[in-house]
C-alpha positions in Angstrom: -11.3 39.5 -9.9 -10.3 36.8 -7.8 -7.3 34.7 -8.1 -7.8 30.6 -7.0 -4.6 30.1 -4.9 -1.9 27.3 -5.0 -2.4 24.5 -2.9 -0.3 21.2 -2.3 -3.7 19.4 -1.6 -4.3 16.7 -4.1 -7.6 16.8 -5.8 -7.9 12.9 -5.6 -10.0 10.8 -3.1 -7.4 9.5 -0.3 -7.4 6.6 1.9 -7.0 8.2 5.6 -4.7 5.3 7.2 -4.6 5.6 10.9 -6.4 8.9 11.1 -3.5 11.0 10.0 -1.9 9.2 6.6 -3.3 10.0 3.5 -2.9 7.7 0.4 -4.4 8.6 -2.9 -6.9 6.6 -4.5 -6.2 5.1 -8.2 -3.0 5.8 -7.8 0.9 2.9 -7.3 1.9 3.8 -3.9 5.5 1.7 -2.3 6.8 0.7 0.8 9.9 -1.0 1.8 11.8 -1.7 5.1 11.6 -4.9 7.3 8.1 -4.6 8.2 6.5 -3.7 4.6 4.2 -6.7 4.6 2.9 -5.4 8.1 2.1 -1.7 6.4 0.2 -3.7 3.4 -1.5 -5.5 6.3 -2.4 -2.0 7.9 -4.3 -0.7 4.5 -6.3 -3.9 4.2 -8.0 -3.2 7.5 -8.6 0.0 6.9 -10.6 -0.7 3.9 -13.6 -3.1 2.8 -13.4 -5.7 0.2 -11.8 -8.3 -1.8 -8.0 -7.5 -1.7 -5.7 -9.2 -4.7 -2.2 -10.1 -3.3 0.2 -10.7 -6.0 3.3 -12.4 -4.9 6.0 -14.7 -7.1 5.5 -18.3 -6.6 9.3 -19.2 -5.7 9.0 -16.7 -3.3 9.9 -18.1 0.1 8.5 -15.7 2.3 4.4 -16.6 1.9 2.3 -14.6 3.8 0.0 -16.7 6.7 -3.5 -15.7 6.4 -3.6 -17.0 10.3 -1.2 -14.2 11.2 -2.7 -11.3 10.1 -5.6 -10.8 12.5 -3.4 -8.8 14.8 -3.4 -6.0 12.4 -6.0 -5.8 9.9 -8.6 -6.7 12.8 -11.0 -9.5 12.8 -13.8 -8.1 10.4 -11.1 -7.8 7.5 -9.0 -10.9 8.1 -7.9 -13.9 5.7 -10.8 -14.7 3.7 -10.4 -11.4 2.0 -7.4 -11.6 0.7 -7.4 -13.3 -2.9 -3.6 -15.1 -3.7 -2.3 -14.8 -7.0 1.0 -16.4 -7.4 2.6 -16.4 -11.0 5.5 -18.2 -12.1 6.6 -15.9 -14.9 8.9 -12.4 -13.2 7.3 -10.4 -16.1 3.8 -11.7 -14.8 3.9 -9.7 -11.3 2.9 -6.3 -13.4 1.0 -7.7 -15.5 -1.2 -9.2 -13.1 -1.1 -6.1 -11.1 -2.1 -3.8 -14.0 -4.9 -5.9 -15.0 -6.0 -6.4 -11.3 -5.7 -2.3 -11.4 -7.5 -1.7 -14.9 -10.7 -4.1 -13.8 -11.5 -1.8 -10.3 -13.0 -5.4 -9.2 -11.0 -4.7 -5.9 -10.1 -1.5 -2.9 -6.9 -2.7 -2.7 -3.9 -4.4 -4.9 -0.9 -5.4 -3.4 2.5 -6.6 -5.3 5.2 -8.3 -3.0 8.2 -7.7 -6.2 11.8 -8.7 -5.8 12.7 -5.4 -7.2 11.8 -2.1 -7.9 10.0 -1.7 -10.9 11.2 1.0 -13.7 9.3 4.5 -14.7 7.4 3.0 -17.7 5.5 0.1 -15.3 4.8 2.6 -12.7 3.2 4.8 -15.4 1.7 1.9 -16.4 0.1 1.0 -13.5 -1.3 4.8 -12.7 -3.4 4.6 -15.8 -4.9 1.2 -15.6 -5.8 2.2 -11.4 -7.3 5.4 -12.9 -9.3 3.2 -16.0 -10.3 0.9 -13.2 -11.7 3.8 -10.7 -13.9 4.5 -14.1 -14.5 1.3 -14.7 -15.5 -1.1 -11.7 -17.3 -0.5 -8.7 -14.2 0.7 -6.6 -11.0 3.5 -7.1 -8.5 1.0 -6.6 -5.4 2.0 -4.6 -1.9 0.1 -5.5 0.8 -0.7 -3.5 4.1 -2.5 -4.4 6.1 -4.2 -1.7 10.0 -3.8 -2.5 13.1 -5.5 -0.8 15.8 -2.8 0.5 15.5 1.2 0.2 13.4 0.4 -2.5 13.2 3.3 -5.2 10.8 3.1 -8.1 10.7 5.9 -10.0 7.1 7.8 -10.1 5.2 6.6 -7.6 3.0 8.6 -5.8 4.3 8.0 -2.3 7.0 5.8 -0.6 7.2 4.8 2.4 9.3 2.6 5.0 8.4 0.5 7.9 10.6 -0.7 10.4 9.8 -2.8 13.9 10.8 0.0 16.8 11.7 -2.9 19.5 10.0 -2.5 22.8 9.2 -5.0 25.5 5.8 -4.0 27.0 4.3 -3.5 24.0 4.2 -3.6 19.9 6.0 -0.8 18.2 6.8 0.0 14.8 9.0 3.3 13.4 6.8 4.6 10.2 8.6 7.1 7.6 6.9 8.4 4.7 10.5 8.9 2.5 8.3 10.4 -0.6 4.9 12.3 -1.7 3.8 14.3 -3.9 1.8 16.2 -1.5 3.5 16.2 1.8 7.1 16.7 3.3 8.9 13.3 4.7 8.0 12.5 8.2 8.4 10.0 11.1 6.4 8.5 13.6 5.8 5.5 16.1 2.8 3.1 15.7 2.0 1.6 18.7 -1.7 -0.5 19.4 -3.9 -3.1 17.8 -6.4 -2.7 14.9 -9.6 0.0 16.7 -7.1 1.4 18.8 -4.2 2.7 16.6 -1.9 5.3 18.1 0.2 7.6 15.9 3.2 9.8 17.4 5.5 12.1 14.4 9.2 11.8 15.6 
């Protein structure tokens, strides 16, 4: 008789971000820190597709599609990215969840002013799984947060930070949660094709 043994690998289909990150498909994943939109910027050029970006329309920190180029390279650059801009607070989720529920799209970013509660994150798991059966992709979530963040339920969390440095661009990485991995550090230095990684 043989006995399967324990393991802390997930059993979903993951994202590989920069050759060593894993992110787990149809499931909310957060990030937080200075240099969040850059991070969200990273996963759109590691995937192909539309990607939904849900952001509040008196927010005053609008993402440039010009900008973004420099890290989600030149074959994944503005005219991917679909704008959705409600006026209603309780419309950010609710866009999100049925962006997540319709698996139209890789990739579903929420730029929120807060950190949603446990119920909305559970939410938002089921409708990225009911998408992945759904639609033609497994759609992968990702809520932007101000501060340390901290929503409750999420399958991983993760900070980004610019790591000044004159001769070239740097940023300091931390992945704070997952369900399948310890919290680590690294640098991320390069340009989209050329990516360097380094744990702290």
């Amino acid at each position: 008789m043989t006995i399967p043994l324990l393991s802390r690998d997930s059993h979903r289909p993951a994202l590989r971000l920069l050759g060593a990150l894993d992110l787990a498909l149809t499931r909310l994943h957060e990030c937080t820190g200075p240099a969040r939109h850059s991070f969200a910027l990273l996963l759109i050029g590691a995937l192909r597709g539309p990607v939904l970006w849900i952001a509040p329309a008196w927010a005053r920190d609008r993402l440039n599609p010009d900008g973004i180029c420099p890290l989600t390279g030149a074959e994944n650059g503005p005219e991917s990215l679909i704008f959705i801009t409600p006026e209603r607070r309780e419309d950010l989720l609710w866009c999100m969840e049925e962006a997540l529920r319709s698996g139209a799209a890789p990739l579903i970013i929420a730029d929120l002013p807060e950190p949603p509660a446990l119920t909305p994150v559970r939410r938002l798991h089921l409708a990225a799984e009911e998408g992945a059966a759904r639609g033609p992709h497994r759609p992968l979530g990702l809520i932007l947060t101000p501060g340390d963040g901290g929503a409750p339920g999420v399958e991983t969390r993760w900070h980004m930070a610019p790591a000044h440095d004159p001769q070239i661009d740097r940023w300091h990485l931390t992945r704070r949660r997952a369900r399948t991995a310890p919290p680590a550090e690294w640098h991320l230095t390069g340009q989209p094709g050329a990516w360097a990684l380094k744990q702290t």
